[in-house]
C-alpha positions in Angstrom: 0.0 0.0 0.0 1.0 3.7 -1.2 1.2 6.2 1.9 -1.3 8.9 -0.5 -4.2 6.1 -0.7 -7.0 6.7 2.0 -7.7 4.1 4.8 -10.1 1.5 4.2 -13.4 2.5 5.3 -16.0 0.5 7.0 -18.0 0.6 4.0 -17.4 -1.6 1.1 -17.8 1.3 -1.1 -14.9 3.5 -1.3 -15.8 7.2 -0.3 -16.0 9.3 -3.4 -15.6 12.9 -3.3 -19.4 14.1 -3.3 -19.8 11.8 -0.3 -16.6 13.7 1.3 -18.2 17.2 0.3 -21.5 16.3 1.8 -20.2 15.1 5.2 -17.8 18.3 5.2 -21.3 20.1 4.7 -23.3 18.6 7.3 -20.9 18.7 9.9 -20.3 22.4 9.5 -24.4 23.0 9.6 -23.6 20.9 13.2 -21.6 23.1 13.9 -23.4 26.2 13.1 -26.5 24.7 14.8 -24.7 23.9 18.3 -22.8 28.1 17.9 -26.6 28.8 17.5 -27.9 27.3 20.3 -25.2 28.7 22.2 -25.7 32.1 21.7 -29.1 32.1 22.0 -28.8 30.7 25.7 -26.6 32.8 26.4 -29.0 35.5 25.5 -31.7 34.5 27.2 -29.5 33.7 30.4 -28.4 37.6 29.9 -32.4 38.6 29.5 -33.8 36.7 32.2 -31.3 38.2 34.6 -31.8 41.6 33.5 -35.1 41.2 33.8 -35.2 39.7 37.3 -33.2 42.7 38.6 -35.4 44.7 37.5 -38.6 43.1 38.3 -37.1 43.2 41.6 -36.7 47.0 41.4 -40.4 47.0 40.2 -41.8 45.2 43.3 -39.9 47.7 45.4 -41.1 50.7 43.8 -45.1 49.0 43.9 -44.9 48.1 47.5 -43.5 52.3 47.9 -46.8 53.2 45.9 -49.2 50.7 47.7 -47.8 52.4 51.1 -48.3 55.8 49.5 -52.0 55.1 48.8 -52.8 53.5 52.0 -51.7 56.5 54.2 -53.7 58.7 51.6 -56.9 56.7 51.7 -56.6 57.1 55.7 -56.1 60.6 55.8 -59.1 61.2 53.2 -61.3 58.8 55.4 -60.1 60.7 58.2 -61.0 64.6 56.6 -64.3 62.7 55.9 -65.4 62.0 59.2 -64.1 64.9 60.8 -66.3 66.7 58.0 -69.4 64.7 58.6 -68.5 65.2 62.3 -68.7 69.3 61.7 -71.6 69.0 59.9 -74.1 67.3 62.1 -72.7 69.4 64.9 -73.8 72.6 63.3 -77.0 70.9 62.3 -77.6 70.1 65.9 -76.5 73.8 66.9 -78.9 75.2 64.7 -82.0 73.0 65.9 
């Protein structure tokens, strides 16, 4: 045997060069499939923790609000009684 001759193959047919192109071909579209997935996971790992940190700012900034609105609602509640309070008074005043 010559050093330039391929190694037998497992196949009883020897590999021609069409079958060499398309095994070049789909192991490159392997390889573009796997750099694919891998940058869109590392995309949506980058996402999902941007977003977390600032859902998390989110919630802070709600529970500020909700706080804000309950100490509103109280005082309005509060104006409204004292009101309805002043106003039966002078009813009863003037009767």
């Amino acid at each position: 045997m010559a050093d330039d001759q391929t190694p037998p193959s497992n196949s009883q047919y020897p590999i021609t060069e069409a079958e060499l192109h398309y095994k070049s071909l789909t192991d490159l579209f392997k390889f573009l499939v796997t750099l694919a997935a891998v940058f869109i996971g590392l995309f949506t790992t980058a996402g999902l923790y941007l977003g977390y940190k600032d859902m998390a700012a989110m919630r802070a900034e709600v529970r500020q609000n909700l706080s804000d609105v309950k100490a509103e609602v109280r005082q309005n509640m509060s104006d409204a009684k004292s009101d309805t309070k002043a106003v039966v008074d002078n009813m009863r005043d003037d009767a």
